[in-house]
C-alpha positions in Angstrom: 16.2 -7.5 14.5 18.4 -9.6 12.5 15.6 -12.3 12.4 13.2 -9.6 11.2 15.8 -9.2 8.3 16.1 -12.2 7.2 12.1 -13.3 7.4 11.4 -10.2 4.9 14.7 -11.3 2.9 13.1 -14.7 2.3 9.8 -13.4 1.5 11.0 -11.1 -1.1 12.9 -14.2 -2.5 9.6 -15.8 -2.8 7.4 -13.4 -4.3 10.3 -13.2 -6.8 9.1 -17.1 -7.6 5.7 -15.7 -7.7 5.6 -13.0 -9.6 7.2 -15.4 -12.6 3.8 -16.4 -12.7 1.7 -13.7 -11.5 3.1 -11.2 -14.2 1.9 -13.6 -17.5 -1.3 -11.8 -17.3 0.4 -9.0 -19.3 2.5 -11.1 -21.4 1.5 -14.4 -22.8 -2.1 -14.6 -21.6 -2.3 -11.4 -23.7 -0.1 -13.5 -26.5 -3.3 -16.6 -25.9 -6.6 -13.6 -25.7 -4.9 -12.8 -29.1 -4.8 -15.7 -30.6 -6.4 -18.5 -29.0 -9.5 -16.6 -27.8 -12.7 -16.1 -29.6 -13.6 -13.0 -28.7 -17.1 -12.4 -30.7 -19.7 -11.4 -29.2 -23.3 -10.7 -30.9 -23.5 -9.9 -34.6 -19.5 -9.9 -35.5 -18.4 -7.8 -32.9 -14.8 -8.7 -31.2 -14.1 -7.7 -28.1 -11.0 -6.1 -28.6 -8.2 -8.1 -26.7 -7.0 -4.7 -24.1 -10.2 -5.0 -22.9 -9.9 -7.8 -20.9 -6.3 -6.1 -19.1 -9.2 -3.8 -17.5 -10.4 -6.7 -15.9 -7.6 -6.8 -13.3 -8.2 -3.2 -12.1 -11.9 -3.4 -12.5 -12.1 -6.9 -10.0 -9.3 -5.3 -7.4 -11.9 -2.3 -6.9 -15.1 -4.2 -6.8 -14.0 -7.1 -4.2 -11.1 -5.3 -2.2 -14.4 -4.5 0.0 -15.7 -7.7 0.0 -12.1 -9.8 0.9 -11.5 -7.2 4.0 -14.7 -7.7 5.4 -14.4 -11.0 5.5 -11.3 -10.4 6.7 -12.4 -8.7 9.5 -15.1 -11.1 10.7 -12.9 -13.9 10.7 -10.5 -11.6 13.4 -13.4 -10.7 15.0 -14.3 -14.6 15.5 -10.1 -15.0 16.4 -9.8 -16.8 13.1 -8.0 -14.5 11.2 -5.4 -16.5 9.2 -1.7 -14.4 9.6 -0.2 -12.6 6.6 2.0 -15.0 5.0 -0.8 -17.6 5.2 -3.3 -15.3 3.4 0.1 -15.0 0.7 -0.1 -18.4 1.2 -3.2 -18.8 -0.4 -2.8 -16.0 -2.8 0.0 -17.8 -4.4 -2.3 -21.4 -4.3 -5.2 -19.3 -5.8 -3.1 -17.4 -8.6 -1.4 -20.7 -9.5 -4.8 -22.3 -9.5 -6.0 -19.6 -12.4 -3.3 -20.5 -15.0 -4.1 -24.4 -14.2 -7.8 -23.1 -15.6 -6.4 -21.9 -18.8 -4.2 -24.9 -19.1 -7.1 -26.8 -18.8 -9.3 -24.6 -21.1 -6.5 -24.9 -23.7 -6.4 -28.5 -23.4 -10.1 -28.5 -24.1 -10.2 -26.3 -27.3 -7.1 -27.8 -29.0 -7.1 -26.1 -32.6 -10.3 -24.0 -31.5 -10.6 -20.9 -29.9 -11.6 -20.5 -26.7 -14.8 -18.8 -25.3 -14.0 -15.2 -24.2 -15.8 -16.4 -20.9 -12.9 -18.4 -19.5 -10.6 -15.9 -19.8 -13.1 -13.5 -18.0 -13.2 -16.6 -15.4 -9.1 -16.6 -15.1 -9.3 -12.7 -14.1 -11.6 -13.3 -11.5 -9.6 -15.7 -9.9 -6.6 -14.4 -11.1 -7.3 -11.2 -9.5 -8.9 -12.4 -6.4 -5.6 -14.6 -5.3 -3.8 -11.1 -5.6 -5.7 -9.4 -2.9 -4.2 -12.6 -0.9 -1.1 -11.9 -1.5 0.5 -7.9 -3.0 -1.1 -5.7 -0.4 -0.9 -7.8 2.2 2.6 -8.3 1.8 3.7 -4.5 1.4 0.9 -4.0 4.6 3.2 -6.9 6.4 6.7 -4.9 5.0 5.4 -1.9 6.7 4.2 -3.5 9.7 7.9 -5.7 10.7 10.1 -3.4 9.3 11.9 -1.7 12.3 11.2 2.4 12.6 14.8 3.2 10.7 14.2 0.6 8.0 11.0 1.3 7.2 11.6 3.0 4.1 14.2 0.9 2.6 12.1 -2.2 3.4 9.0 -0.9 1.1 11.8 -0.1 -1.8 12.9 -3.7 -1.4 9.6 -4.4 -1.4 9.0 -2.9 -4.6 12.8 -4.2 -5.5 11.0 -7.6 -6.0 8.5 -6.7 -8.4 11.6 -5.6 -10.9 13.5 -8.8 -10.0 10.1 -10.8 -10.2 9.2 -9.6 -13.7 12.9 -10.2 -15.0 11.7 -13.7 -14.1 8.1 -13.4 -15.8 10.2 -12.8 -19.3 12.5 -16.1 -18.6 9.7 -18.4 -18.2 7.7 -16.0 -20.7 10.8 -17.6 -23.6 9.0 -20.9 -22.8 6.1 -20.1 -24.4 7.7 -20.4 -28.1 8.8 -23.7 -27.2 6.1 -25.5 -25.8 2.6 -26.0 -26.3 0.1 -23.8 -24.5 -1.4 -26.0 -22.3 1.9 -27.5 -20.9 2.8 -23.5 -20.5 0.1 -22.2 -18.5 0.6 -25.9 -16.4 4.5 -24.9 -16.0 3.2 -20.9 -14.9 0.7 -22.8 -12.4 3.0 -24.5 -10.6 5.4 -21.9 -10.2 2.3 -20.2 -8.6 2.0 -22.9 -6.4 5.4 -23.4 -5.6 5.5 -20.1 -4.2 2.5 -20.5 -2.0 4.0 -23.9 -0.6 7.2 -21.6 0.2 4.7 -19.2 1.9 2.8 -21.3 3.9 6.1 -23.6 5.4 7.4 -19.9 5.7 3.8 -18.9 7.8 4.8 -20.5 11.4 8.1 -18.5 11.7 6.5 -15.6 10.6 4.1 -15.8 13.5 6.2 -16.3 16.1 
């Protein structure tokens, strides 16, 4: 059992490192739809910047479908990836999203940015998240011995407080550099954390 432990311990460490990144959706990407996005559309209107947090929601409830069917082809075929590999590539796909706004930033310079990008990043965004949330509370609930099954979902939800304390410590950054270089340094932590996952995958089978 003790193994058990300590796989969960190490994955909560690492979706800690994740959700540094993961969690800028609702701090400085709303800080760049602000002020770096142009948000007209049509004859003046501007799409009011909260609009684009219902994105998130919106994309979870349209493809949640979609990502488990697949899903459930691939086991049907015996090519099912495990759970910490499809974290795996939730963290490479979130980190992936905030290289897209680097990149769109880099592009614009002292311009604004089309609203369509950051439509683009929430799509992405939002898919690498089915990857990676439920399946790891699904995984929590499935390795947790009977006894511990409770306290390993609080723990579970233990990392999302530690993992947005981190979100606001690499959040400080983004008054100090520019906002390309930011959304680079909130990719990599995304990817980081799916590198973690998948050299973390092969235990986690056995």
């Amino acid at each position: 059992n003790w193994k058990i432990y300590l796989l969960l311990l190490a994955v909560i460490a690492i979706v800690v490192i994740f959700r540094a990144s993961y969690e800028q959706s609702g701090n400085t990407v709303a800080l760049w739809a602000d002020s770096g996005v142009d948000r007209t559309v049509g004859r003046g209107f501007a799409i009011p910047m909260t609009w684009f947090q219902s994105l998130n929601p919106l994309i979870i409830f349209l493809f949640t479908p979609v990502i488990v069917a697949w899903w459930t082809r691939a086991a049907r075929q015996g090519r099912e990836p495990g759970s910490v590999s499809k974290m795996a590539t939730g963290g490479f796909i979130v980190g992936g999203s905030y290289f897209i706004l680097a990149l769109v930033a880099h592009w614009s310079g002292d311009a604004r940015a089309s609203w369509l990008w950051l439509v683009f990043f929430f799509f992405v965004y939002t898919v690498g998240e089915l990857f990676i949330l439920p399946v790891g509370l699904g995984l929590f609930g499935k390795l947790a011995p009977a006894e511990f099954a409770a306290t390993a979902i609080a723990a579970w939800f233990m990392a999302a407080f530690f993992g947005n304390l981190a979100a606001g410590a690499v959040g400080a950054l983004w008054s100090i550099v520019s906002v390309p270089l930011f959304f680079a340094i909130v990719g990599v932590i995304g990817i980081v954390s799916g590198a973690l996952l998948l050299a973390l995958s092969p235990w986690a089978g056995r």
